[in-house]
N, C-alpha and C positions, 0 to 999 in steps of 0.2 A: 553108450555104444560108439566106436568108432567109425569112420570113413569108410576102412578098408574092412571092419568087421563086417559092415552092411553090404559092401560089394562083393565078397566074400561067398553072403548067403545066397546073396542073388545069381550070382559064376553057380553055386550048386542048386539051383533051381528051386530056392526056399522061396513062397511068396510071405512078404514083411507084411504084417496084420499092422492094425493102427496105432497099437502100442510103441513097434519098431519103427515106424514114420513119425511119430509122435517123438519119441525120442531124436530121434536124427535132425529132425526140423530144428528141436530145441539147440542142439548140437553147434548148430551152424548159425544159431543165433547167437548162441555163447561165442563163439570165436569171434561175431560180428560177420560174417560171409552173408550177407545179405543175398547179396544175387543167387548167390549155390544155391540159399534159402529157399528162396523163391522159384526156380529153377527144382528144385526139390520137390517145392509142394504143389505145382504143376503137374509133375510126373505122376505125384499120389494123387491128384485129384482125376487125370486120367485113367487112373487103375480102378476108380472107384470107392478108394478107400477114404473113411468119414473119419476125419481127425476128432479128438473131445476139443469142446468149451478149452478146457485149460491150454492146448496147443493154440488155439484161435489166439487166444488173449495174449499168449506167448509171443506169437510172431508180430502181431498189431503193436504190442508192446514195445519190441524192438526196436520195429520200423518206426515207431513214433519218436522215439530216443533219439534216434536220428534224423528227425524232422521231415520223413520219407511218407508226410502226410498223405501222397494221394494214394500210394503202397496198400497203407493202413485201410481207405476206405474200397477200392480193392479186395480186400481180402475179406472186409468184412462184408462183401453183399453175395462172395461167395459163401461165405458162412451161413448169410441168409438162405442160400439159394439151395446148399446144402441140409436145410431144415433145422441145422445144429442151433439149439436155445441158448442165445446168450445169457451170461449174467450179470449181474453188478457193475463188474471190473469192466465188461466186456464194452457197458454204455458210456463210464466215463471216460474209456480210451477211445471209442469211436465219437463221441459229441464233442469232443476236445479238438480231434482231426478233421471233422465237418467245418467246424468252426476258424479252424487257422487255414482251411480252405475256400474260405466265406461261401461256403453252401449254406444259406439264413436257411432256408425251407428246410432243406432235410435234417440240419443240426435239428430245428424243432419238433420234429414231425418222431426223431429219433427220440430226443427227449421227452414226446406226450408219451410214447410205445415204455419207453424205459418207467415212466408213472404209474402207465394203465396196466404195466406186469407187477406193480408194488412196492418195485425199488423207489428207496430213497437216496435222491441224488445227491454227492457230494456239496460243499459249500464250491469248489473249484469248478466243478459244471455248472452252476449258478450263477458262480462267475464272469464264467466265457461267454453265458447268453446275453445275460446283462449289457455284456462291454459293447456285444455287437448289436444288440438291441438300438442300444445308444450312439455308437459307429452309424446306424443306418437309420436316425432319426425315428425309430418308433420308440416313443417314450413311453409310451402308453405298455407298454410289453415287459418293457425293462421295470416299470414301476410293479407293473402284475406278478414279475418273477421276484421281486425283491419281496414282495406282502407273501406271497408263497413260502419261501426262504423262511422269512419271521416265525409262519404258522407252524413252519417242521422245526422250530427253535434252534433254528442250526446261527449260530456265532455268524457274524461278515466278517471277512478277513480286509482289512488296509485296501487291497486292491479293490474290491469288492463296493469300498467303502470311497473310496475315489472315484471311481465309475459313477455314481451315486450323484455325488457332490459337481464334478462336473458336468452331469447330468443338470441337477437341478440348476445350476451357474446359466448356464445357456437359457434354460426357460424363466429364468431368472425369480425363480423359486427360493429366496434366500431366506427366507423363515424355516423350509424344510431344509435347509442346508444346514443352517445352525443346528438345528433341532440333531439331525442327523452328528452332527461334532460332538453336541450332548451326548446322546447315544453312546457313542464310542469311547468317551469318557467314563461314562457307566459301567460301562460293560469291559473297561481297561483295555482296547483294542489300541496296542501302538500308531499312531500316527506319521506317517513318514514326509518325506519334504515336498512329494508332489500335493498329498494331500495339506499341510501345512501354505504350498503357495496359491490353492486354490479357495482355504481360507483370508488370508489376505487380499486377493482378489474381491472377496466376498463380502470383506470388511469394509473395503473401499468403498463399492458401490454401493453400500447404506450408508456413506458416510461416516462413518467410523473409523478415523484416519488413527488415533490413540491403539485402539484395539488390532490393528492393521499393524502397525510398529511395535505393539507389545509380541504378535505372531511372529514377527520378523524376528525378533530379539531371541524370543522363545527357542525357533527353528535353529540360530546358530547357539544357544549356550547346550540344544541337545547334540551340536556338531552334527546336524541333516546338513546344513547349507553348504552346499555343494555346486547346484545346478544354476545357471545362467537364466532358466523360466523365473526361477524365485527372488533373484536380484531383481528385475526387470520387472515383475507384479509390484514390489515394493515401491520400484521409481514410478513405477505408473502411478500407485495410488497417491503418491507425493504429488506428481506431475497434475491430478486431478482436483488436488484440494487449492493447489497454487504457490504451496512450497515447491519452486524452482531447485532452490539452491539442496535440499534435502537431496530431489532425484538426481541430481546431476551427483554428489556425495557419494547415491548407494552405487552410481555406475564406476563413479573412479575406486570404489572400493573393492567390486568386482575385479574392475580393473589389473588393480595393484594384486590380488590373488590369483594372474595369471588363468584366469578362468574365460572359456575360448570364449572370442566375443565373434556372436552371429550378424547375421543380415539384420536378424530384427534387433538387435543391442544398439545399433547404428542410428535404425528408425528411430528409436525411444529417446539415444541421446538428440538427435536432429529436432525431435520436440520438444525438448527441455530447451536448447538455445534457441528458439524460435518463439519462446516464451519467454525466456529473457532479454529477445530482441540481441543476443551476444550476434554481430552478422557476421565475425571473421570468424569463431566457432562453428556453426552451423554450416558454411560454406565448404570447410573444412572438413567436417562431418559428412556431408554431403556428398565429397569426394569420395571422400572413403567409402561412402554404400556402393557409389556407381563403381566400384572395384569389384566388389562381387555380383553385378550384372547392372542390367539395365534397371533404374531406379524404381520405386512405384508411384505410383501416381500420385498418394497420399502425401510421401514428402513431397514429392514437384509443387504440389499445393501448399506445402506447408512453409517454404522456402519463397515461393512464387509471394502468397500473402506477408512474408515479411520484408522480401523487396517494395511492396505494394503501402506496407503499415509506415515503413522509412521514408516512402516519396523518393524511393530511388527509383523511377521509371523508365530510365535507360537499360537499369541492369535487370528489370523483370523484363526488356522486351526483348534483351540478349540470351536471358534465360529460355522465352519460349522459344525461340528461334531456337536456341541447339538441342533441347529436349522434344522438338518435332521432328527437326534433323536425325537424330539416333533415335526416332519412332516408337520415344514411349508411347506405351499403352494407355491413352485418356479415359480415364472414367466421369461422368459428368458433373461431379465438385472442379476438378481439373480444367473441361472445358469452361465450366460459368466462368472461374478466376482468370483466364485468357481473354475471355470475350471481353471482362471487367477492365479487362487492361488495355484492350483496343481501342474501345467505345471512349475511355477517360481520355486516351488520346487520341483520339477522333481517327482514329486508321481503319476506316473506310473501309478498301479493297479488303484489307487482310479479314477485317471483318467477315464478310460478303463470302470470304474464299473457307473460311473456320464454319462459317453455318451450313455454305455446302456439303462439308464435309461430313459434320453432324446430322445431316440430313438422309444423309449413305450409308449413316450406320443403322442397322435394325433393331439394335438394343434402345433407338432413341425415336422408333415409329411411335406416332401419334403424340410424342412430349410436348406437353403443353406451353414450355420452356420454348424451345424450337419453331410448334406453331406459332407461337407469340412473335416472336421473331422475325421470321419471313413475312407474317403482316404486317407487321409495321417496318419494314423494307420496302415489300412489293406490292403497296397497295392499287399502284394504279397501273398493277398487270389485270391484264384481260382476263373473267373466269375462266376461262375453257383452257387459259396458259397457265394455270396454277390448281394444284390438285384442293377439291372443296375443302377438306378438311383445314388445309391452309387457309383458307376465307374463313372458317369457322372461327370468330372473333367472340364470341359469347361470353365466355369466362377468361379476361387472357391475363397472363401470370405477371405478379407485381413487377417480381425483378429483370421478366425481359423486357418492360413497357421502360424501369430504370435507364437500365442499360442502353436501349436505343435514343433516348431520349438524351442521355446523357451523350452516346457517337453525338448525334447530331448539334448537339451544343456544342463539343466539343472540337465540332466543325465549321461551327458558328453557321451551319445552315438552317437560319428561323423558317423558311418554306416548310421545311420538311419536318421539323420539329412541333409546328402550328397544325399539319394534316395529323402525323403521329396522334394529338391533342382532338382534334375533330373527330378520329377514329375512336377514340379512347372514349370520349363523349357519347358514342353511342351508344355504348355499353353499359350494363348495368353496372353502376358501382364506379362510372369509370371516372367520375369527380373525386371519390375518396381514394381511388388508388391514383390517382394525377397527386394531390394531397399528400398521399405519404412517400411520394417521389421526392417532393420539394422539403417534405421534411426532414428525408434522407439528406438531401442536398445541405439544408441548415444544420442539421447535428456533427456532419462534415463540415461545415466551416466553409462552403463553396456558396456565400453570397449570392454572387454574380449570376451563377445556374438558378437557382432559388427563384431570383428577382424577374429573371428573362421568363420562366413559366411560368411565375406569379403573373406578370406582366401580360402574357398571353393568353392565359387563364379569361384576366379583369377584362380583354378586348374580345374576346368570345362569350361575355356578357357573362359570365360562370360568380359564382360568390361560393369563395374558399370559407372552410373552417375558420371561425375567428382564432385558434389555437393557433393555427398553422400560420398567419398574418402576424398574432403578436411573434409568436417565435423569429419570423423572418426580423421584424421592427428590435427584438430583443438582439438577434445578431450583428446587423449593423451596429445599435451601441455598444457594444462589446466592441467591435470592430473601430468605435468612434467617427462614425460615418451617418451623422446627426440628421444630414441633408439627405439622406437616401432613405433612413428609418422617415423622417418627412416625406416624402417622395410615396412612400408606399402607406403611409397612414391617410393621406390626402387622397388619393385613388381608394380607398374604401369607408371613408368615415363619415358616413349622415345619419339621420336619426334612427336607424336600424343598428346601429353600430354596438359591436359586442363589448361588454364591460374590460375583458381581458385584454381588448386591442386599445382600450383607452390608459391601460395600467401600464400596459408595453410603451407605448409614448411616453408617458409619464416618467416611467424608470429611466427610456432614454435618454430624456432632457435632465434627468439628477445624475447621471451617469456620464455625459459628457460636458459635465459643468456647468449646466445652463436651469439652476432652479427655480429661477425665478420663473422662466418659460413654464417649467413644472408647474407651479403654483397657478400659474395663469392660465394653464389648460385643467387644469384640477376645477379653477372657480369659474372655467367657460363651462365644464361638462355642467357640475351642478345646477347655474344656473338656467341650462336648459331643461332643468328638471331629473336628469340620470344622479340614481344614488348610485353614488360609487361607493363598492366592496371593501372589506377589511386591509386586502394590499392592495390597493393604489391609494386609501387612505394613510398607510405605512408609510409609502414610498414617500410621498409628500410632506408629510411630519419629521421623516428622518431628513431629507432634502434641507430643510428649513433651521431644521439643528443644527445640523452641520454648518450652514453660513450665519448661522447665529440670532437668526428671525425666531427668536423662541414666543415673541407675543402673538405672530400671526398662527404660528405651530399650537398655540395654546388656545386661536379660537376655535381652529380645526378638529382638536381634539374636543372643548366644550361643546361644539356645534355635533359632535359623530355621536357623545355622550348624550346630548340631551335629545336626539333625532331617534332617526330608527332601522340606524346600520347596526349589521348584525358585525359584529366585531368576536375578533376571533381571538387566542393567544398570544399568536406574535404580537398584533394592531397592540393589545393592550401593554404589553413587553417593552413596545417601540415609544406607549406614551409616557408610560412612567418612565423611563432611559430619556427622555425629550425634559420633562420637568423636571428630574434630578441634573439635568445640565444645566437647565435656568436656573437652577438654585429653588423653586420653587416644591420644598421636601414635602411642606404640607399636602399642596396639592395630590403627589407625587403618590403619596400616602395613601389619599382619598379614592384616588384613582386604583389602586391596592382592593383597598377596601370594596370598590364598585364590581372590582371586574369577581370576587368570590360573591358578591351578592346576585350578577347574573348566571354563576354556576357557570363558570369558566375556570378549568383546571389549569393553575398557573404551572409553571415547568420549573426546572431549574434553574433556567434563564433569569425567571423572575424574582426567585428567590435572592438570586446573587444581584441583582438589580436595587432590591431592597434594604437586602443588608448595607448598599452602598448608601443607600435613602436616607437610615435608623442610623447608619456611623456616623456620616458626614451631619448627621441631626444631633451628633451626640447621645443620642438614645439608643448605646449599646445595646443593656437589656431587651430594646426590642426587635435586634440585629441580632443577637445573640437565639431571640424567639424564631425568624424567620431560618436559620441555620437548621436548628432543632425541628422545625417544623420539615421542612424538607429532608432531616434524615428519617422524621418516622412517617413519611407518607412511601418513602424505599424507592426514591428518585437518589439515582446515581450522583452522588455527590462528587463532584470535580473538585480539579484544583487551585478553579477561581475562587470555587466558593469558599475553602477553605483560607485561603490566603489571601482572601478580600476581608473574613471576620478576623484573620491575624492582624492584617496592618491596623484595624481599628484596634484592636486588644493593646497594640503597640503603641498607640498614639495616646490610648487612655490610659497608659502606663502600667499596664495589665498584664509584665512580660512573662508572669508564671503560667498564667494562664494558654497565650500564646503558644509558649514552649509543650504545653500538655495538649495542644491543638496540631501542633505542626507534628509533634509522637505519635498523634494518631492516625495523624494523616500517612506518614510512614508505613504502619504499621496496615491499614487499608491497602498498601500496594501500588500508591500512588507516587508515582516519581518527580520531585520536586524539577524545576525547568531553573533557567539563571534568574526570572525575575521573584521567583517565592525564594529561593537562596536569598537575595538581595532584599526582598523585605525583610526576613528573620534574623538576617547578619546586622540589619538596622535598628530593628526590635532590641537585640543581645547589646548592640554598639550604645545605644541610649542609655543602657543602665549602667553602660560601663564594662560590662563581663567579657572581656578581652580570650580569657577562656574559651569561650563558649563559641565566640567570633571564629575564634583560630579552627577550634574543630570543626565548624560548619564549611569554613578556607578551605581545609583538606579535602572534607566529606563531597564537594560537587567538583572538585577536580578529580578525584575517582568517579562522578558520575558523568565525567567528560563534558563539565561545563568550564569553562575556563574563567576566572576570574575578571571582572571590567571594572571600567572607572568607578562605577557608583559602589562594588566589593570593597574596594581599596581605600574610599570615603568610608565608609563602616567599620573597617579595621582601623584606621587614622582615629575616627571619633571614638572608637572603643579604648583606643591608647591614651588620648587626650585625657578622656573623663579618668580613666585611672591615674591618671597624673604620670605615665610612662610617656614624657616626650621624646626618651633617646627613640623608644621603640616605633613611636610614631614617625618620627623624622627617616628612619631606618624605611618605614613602608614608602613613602615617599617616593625616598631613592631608589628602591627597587622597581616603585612603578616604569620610573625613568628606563633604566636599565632594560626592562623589558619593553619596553617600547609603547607600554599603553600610556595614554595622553592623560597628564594631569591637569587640574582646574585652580580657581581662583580658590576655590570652595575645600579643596584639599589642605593647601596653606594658610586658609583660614582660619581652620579648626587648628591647629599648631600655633599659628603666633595668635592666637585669641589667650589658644590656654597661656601662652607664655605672657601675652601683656595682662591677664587676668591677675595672676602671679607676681607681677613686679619683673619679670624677668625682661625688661627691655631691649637691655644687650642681643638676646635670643632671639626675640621679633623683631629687633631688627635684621637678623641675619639671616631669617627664615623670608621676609619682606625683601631684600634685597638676591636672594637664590631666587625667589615667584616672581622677578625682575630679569633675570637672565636668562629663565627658560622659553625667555619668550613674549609672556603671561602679561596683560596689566593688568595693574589691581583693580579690585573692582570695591562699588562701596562700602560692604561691608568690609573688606582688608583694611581700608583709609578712618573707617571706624573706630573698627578694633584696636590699629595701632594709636590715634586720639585719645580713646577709651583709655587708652596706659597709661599713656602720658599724663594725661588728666587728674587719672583716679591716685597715682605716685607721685605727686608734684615735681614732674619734669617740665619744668616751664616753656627754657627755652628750646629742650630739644623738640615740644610741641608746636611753639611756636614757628620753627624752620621746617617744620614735617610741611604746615599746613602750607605756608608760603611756596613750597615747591611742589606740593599738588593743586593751589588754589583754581591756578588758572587751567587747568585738566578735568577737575573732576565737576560734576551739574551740583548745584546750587541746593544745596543738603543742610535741613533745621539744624540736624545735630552737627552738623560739622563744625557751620559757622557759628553755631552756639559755644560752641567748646572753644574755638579762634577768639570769639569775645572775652572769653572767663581769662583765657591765657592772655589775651594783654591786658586787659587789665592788672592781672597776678604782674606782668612783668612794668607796671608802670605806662603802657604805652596808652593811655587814653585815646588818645586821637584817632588812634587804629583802630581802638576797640568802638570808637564813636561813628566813625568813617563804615565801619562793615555793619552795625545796626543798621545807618541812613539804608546800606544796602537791604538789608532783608526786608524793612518796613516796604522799600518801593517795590519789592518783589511778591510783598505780602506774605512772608517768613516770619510765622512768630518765634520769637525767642525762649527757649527752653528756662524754666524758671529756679526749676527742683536741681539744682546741677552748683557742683564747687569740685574746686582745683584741691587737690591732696586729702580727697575722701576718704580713702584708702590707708592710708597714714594716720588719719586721726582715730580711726575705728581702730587700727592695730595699736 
């Protein structure tokens, strides 16, 4: 029916039944005429005419098309009112409009009525309540309608399914979140990119950074990634495992995809250089956020701490200064990193003027942080001028007792810093939290504070932790400030004194070069009857190696051995490493032996200690044992140990073996370094396999090791032994060339093989090049070239070598033995009798086994 048909009937005095409003209404919904609509069905509802269900649903319809939600609910309570019975249709258009007009109550009150008439509600109204369920923090509802949902078998659609997921994320329910991805897997429900980066999310925070990167991958090879939320999930969970370099990747990758970068894209990158310590990055970063408004507080802290981590303290006090200036918003990470920064620079007033401030605010009533605070400021106001709960010193918090304690040192006022200490003292607990102030102080590296409350502490008649004393004694030596680790050992050391502050001395007199002192306070403790512990036993053993006291180290050890110190792993590590330095392998051994008979589980350590014990004993096979033994006990085999059984495998001429050891080690995933390169290149160089040399040459300068003097020695000796002297001479030159420094030891092996050979001419030209680079020769070059001369019957060219090295080189059996043979070969008695008188007065015996042109008679 038309417009004008309807006006029409009404001009003739026809009244329109509900058919004809019913039509007309729909009419003007079809054109979209909302208002006429409505306007329309006003008039009909004055006239008393009751529209059907289907017109209701009609115009709600519309109106909702249009987002004319409150329209909708409008019409529908006339509907009510009207008595007209909705239907089906009727509740999922009205609970949809409740809902995008966050009426919680009546959406549900609509949706019990719409159950209790028998309707089964859409998967889309199940939806809606869900979301808002969740929207308004009742999870418990949202959980209720989803087990409802289940029960009617109705499918969750994606959103449905998202709602859910982030649901659970926040209660941090991530067993049902997964379970819930399973689910939708099952049941083949698409998963779209919000839900995809709320798995990532989800991934992360179980630690699941693999599974997290595989969702990410996933998300773009379906082409979802699109959104800026799901780059930024990705950088986070990067950003939280400690891959820096990854999250800052996914953001310039976003980046480069022209994908809008928000306020928070800003945050996330500002935490990634803030983590990498990058400070012209970040700064940078930092700018850019405060473009789209005033910062938040979270970076101001995150920026502030990294001015603070650099010890640039000028530009974090620049920084508070203009971030109070433009009145960010402080939340209280924000304020402690301010106050942190005050107090380290002893600024006082500002201080003083930040805690007022704090004070004022109501979100920080009754903070125990703040109480703290103010007490140890304003202890000696009067009660009545300070509100009680500020006197209420009962519990008071580590890091304000820090912090002020720290202003005050760093104001260098001990008055105030001594009462702080007094007050502290009353309290319960308040020696161990005084204690882990100064330990703060030592793990920073701040000595001086340390020493001044230690110090204060010992005059207040207090006795600190022995933990916290070695530690301070431990930092000095590190610091090499021997007299002040003295200083504080001496203010707490008598016969109560704790094992661990006698070990901390100890370490520090082996630590600043003074072993002996070690030893001497080792055999004062004893003798006063303290057994001392597995390390400071160590410490002392190792002390004594080191300067070569291996017989005193050895009775310390026999004496811990046959006593009744409980000796631990290291101690026993440290003794056998102590006896394999004396040379004493036996011992070394037995000591092996003792520490499995008291069921002490040796480590790695020990094993590789061992095999050095069995090589250097010659007793491969049982080097070979302690290897094998350590692989099948499923201790992590390094590539000491590996390359500690090669160099023996090498020495014992075993280079097959070696070579199927160094395979494996490869093949294990171990990455050889330049010194296992340079044994296996010396192993290969030995037998001659020049080969084998070259490929190993290339193999660690792909693995960005760069080849050094002792490489270059092992390619020379590989060339030698193959009798390739061009190619040897060749590496030489190159060493030159590149600049690495050649040795006496380089030219040795070259004019050895050549005087070996008869080739004189060539050592000597090889002999006079290790003459121009610098180089003097050293004995064995002045040998070798002898050796030639000798073993070829070059008489007098020996004879003139030696006469122009005589008076240079120290006073060598063989040299001068060889000078005798050659004059006599040339006739000269006198000389040859003249440099005997010499050796007999020096006590040089004369080599016997030896003649001039050996070499010759044998060829």
């Amino acid at each position: 029916m038309s417009e004008e048909t309807f006006l029409e009937m009404l001009e003739a005095g026809c009244e329109p039944d509900e058919v004809a409003c019913g039509t007309m209404i729909c009419t003007y919904a079809k054109w979209g005429r909302h208002k006429a609509m409505l306007s329309f069905f006003s008039a009909v509802q004055e006239r008393g005419i009751i529209l059907t269900a289907a017109v209701f649903n009609f115009m709600m319809s519309s109106l909702q098309k249009k987002s004319l939600h409150g329209k909708v609910i409008e019409v529908w309570r006339q509907m009510v009112d009207k008595g007209v019975a909705p239907n089906h249709f009727t509740y999922t258009v009205v609970i949809s409009s409740l809902v995008k007009e966050g009426l919680l109550e009546e959406a549900f009150r609509t949706f019990s009525e719409m159950k209790n008439f028998g309707f089964v509600p859409e998967e889309v109204t199940y939806s809606l309540l869900i979301n808002l369920s969740n929207k308004n923090g009742n999870r418990e509802e949202a959980l209720r309608l989803y087990e409802d949902m289940r029960s009617q078998k109705i499918v969750p659609s994606n959103y449905t399914c998202a709602s859910l997921l982030a649901l659970y994320y926040k209660n941090e329910d991530y067993s049902k979140a997964l379970s819930l991805f399973s689910e939708m897997e099952r049941k083949k429900i698409a998963a779209d990119e919000v839900i995809y980066g709320l798995l990532i999310r989800i991934y992360g925070k179980l630690g699941l950074y693999e599974d997290a990167q595989k969702t990410f991958e996933e998300t773009e090879q379906l082409g979802l990634l699109s959104d800026e939320k799901t780059y930024l999930a990705m950088a986070q969970v990067h950003l939280n495992s400690g891959n820096v370099e990854k999250a800052v990747k996914i953001i310039e990758l976003m980046k480069s995809r022209n994908i809008w970068f928000s306020r928070f894209a800003y945050i996330v990158l500002l935490q990634c250089y803030v983590m990498k310590e990058d400070l012209n990055s970040a700064e940078v970063t930092f700018e850019a956020l405060s473009k789209t408004g005033l910062p938040d507080s979270g970076s101001c802290n995150d920026l502030l701490n990294l001015y603070i981590r650099l010890g640039l303290m000028e530009k974090a006090r620049d920084f508070i200064a203009q971030i109070r200036k433009d009145k960010v918003d402080f939340d209280e990470e924000l304020y402690k990193t301010v106050l942190r920064v005050y107090c380290k620079e002893g600024m006082l007033r500002d201080t003083e003027q930040l805690l007022e401030e704090m004070g004022t605010d109501q979100s920080f009533k009754d903070n125990r942080f703040i109480l703290t605070c103010f007490r140890a400021m304003h202890n000696q106001i009067e009660d009545d001028q300070l509100d009680k709960k500020v006197l209420a010193f009962d519990h008071p918090d580590t890091m304000a007792i820090e912090l002020m304690l720290n202003l005050y040192l760093a104001d260098e006022n001990l008055m105030k810093t001594e009462e702080i200490l007094k007050l502290l003292l009353q309290t319960a607990g308040g020696l161990s939290i005084a204690g882990q102030v100064i330990n703060k102080f030592i793990r920073e590296g701040d000595a001086l504070k340390a020493e001044t409350l230690t110090g204060l502490l010992i005059k207040l008649g207090c006795r600190l932790q022995g933990a916290t004393v070695a530690s301070l004694i431990s930092l000095f030596a590190k610091q090499r400030k021997l007299k002040k680790a003295q200083e504080v050992f001496s203010a707490v050391a008598d016969s109560s004194c704790e094992k661990s502050i006698y070990n901390s001395m100890i370490d520090a007199y082996a630590k600043c070069g003074r072993p002996e002192e070690a030893y001497s306070l080792y055999k004062q403790v004893a003798e006063e009857g303290h057994d001392m512990n597995a390390v400071g036993i160590s410490i002392v053993v190792n002390a004594l190696t080191n300067i070569g006291k291996h017989r005193e180290a050895e009775n310390i050890i026999c004496e811990s051995l046959e006593g009744c110190s409980e000796l631990d792993t290291v101690a026993y590590n440290t003794f056998i490493k102590a006896m394999l330095g004396a040379g004493k392998l036996h011992f070394a051994s037995s000591i092996y032996d003792r520490m499995l008979s008291s069921g002490i589980s040796p480590s790695i350590q020990t094993y590789n200690t061992m095999i050095s014990v069995y090589g250097r004993g010659r007793k491969l096979d049982r080097a070979v044992e302690m290897f094998n033994t350590a692989r099948s006990l499923g201790l992590c085999l390094d590539e000491k140990a590996y390359m500690n059984l090669i160099s023996y495998y090498g020495k014992a001429g075993k280079r097959h073996e070696a070579s199927q050891l160094f395979t494996k080690m490869l093949e294990e995933g171990i990455k050889p370094g330049m010194v296992s390169y340079n044994i296996m290149t010396n192993v290969y160089a030995t037998a001659g396999l020049y080969h084998e040399v070259n490929e190993l040459f290339q193999a660690m300068q792909r693995d960005g090791c760069l080849p050094d003097s002792f490489t270059y020695l092992s390619l020379v000796r590989a060339y030698t032994e193959s009798l390739k002297y061009s190619e040897a001479e060749e590496t030489i030159d190159s060493m030159q060339k590149r600049g690495i420094p050649t040795s006496c030891a380089h030219f040795n092996l070259l004019l050895s093989a050549f005087a070996k050979a008869g080739q004189m001419g060539d050592a000597e030209r090889v002999y006079k090049k290790l003459l121009t680079t610098g180089l003097y020769p050293d004995l064995a070059c002045n040998r070798a070239m002898l050796r030639g001369y000798m073993d070829y019957g070059h008489v007098e060219e020996g004879i003139n070598f030696f006469e122009r090295i005589s008076e240079s080189v120290e006073s060598d059996r063989f040299i001068m033995s060889a000078a005798v043979l050659l004059y006599k070969s040339a006739g000269m008695e006198l000389k040859a009798e003249g440099l005997l008188d010499s050796m007999n007065s020096l006590g040089i015996p004369f080599l016997k086994d030896f003649e001039v042109g050996l070499k010759l008679k044998t060829a």
